[in-house]
N, C-alpha and C positions, 0 to 999 in steps of 0.2 A: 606505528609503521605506516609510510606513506600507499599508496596505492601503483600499482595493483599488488594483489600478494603472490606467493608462486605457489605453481596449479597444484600441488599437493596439499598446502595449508588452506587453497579455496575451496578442496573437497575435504577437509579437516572440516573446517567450520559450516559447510551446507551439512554433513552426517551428522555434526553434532546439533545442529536445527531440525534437522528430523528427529532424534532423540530425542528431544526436548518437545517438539512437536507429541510425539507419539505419547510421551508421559503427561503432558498436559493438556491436549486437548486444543493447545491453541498454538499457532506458529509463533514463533520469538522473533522472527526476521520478517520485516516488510519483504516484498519483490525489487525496490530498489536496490536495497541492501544485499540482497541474494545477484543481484542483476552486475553489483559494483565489486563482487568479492577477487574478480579477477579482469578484470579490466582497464584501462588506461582512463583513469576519471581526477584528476589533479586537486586536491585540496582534502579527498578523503581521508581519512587519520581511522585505520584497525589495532587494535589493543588485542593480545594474544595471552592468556593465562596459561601456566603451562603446570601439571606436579610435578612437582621438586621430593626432593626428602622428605620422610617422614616428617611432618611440622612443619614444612615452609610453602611457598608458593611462591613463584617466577612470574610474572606480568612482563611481558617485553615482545618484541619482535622481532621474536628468534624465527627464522625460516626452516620451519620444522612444524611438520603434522603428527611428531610423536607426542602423547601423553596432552594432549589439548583438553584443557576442561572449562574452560571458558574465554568468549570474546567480546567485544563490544567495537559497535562501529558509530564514527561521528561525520557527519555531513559537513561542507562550507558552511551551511545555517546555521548550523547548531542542533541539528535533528541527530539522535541518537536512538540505537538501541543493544542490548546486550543479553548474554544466554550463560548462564551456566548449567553445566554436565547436572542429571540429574541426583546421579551418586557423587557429587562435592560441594552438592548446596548446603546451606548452615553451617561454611566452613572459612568465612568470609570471604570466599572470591568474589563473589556481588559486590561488596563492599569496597576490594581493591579497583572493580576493575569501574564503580560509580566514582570512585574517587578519583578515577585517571581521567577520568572523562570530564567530570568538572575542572581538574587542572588542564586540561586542553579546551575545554568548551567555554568556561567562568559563565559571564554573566546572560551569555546568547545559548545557553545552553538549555536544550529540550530532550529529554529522554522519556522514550515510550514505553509503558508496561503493558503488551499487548496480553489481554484477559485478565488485567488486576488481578493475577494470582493472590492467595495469600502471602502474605510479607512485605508486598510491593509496596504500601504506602505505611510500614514502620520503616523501609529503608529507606524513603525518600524522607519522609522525617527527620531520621534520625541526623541525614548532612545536610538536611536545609533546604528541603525543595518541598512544591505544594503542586496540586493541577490544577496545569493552565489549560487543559482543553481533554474534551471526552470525543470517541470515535464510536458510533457504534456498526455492532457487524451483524449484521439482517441476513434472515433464510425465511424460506417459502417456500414449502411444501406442494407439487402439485394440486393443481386447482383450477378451475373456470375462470376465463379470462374475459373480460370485456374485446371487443374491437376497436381498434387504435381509430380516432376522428380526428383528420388531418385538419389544418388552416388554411384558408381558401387560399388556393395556389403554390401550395407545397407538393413538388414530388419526391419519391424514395426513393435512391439506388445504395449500392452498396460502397464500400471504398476501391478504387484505385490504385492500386501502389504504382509509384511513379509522375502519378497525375497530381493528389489531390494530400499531399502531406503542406503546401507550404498553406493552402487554406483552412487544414486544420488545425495546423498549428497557431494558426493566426483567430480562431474562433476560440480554441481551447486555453490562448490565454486571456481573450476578454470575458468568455464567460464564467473562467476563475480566477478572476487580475485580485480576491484577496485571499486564494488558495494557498497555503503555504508548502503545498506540495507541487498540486495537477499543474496550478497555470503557470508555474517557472519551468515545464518541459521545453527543449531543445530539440533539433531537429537528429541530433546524436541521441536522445534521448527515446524519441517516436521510433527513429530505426532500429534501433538494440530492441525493442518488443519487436516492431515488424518481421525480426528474425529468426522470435522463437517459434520452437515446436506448434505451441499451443495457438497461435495466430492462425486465423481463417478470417479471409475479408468476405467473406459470402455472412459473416456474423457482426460484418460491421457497417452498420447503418449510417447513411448521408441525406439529410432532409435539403433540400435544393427549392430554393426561389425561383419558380417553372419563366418568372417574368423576367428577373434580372440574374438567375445561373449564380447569385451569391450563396454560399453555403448558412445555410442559415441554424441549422444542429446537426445535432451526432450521439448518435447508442452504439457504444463499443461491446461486445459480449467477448465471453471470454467462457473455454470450455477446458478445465483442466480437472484430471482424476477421475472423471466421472460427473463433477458437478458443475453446473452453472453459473456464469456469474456478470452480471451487472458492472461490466468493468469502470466504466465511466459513460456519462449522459450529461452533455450540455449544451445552453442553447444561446445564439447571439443577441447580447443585450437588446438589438433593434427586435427580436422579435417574443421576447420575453412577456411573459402574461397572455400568449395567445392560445397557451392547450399544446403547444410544440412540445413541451417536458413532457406532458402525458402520454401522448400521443408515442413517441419514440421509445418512452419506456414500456410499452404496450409493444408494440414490434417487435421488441430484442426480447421479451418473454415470451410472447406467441414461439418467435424463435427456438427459444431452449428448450421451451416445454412442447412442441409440435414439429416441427423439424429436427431436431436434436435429441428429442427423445427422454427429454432427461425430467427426473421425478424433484432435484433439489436446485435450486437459482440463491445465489447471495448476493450482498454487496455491503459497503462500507460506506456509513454518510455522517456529516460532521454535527456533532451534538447541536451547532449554534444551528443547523439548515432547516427549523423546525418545517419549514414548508416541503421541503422533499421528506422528511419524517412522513408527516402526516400524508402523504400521497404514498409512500412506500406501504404504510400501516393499512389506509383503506384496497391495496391490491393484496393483502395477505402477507405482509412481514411482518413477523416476529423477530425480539431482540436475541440473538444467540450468543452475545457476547459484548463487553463492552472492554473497550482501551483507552487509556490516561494517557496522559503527556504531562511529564514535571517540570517545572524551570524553578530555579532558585528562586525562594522567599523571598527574595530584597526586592524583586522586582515589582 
């Protein structure tokens, strides 16, 4: 079913994410995917599970939030992910709804098992996929922080709305031009967050070149449910190796944990990023969970 879906079926599938959520421990849907369930986003493809009869199951998109027990969603790239109800698991919807997704995704196809539950890698097995990449998702528990030590001639304010999107958007894809997520955001992309609930630019950090006004990083924080979170941190290649990374991720924690109040901070860094690993590790994070990404064997 092409995108967007209608607003019944997009709170079908956010309830049935909290479901799944609540019984697992770990959300089944990125925020893209939660961000995309009803909006005008051209190229997305939703797969809808629906029960049927005793003994069967319906896979289609039917425009109907009744009896929804599983979805999966597939990106233009080929980024995927998928949730079923937890009372119809081991009952092969996983299975229909991986298989529809390689028939729409084939060979560009990546699907994410976020907290490699159990089963996750006999299913991908079983039709032929293996991981191509590991995500992990970091918390830190209140704790003493060091003081954030700037690079000679950096000042800190916070973001701008209005002002200072087309520089970040411009920083944010060179500092992750091989991100296969961050650094293909759009400026449609930046706005649909600048508009939710959970956005405060008083949380969102701009490291500024005091000589030449270029933006030179950025610590986006991010404060939803109660807990904290490291939403993204990046810094322009020209000024990469200078203590910016630290220094910023130092700020947006001072942040959470001292302004904000808050006892928990997370975030999410790519298994290959060992150097932000090991800087996250020496502030106090621990692994709380890790997610896979599949793409077919052949490749």
């Amino acid at each position: 079913m092409p995108s967007p879906l209608p607003s019944a079926t997009a709170d079908a599938v956010a309830e049935l994410a909290r479901s799944a959520a609540q019984n697992d421990g770990v959300n089944p849907l990125s925020e893209r995917t939660l961000l995309h369930l009803d909006g005008e986003h051209p190229g997305d493809v939703h797969l809808l599970a629906y029960e049927g009869d005793p003994g069967t199951l319906e896979v289609s998109g039917l425009q109907s939030a009744r009896n929804l027990i599983g979805y999966g969603a597939l990106a233009p790239d080929g980024s995927a992910e998928l949730v079923v109800s937890p009372a119809s698991r081991r009952q092969g919807v996983g299975t229909a709804l991986l298989r529809m997704l390689l028939d729409h995704g084939g060979s560009q196809l990546r699907v994410w098992a976020h907290g490699r539950l159990p089963g996750s890698d006999a299913l991908a097995d079983r039709l032929g996929l293996q991981v191509a990449r590991e995500l992990y998702f970091l918390r830190r528990s209140r704790a003493a922080l060091p003081e954030p030590v700037w690079p000679e001639g950096i000042a800190v304010r916070a973001f701008v709305v209005g002002q200072d999107e087309e520089a970040w958007l411009e920083v944010n894809s060179q500092a992750f031009a091989d991100h296969p997520e961050q650094g293909s955001w759009t400026a449609a992309d930046l706005g649909e967050r600048l508009q939710q609930p959970w956005f405060d630019p008083a949380g969102f950090f701009l490291a500024v070149d005091s000589a030449s006004g270029a933006l030179a990083g950025f610590h986006w924080t991010k404060v939803e449910e109660g807990e904290g979170e490291v939403y993204v941190v990046g810094v322009s290649p020209a000024y990469q190796g200078s203590g910016l990374g630290k220094a910023l991720t130092l700020q947006g924690l001072h942040h959470l944990q001292e302004n904000r109040g808050l006892d928990s901070v997370v975030l999410y860094v790519d298994g290959t990023n060992t150097a932000a690993r090991a800087l996250y590790n020496s502030l106090g994070f621990t692994t709380a969970a890790l997610h896979v990404q599949y793409a077919p064997t052949a490749l």
